[in-house]
C-alpha atoms as one frame of an Amber mdcrd trajectory, in Angstrom:
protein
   3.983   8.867  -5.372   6.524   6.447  -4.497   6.320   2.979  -5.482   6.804
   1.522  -1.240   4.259   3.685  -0.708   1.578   2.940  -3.149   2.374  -0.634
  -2.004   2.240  -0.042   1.522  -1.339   1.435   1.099  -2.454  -1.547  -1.224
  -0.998  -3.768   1.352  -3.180  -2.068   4.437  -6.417  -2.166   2.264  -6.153
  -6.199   1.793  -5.189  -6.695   4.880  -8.351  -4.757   6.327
């Protein structure tokens, strides 16, 4: 998986 990805995911979890 790309690396913006993976962070774009971790960044939508804390955000939630």
């Amino acid at each position: 998986m790309e690396p913006l990805l993976k962070e774009a995911i971790r960044l939508r979890k804390e955000r939630e």
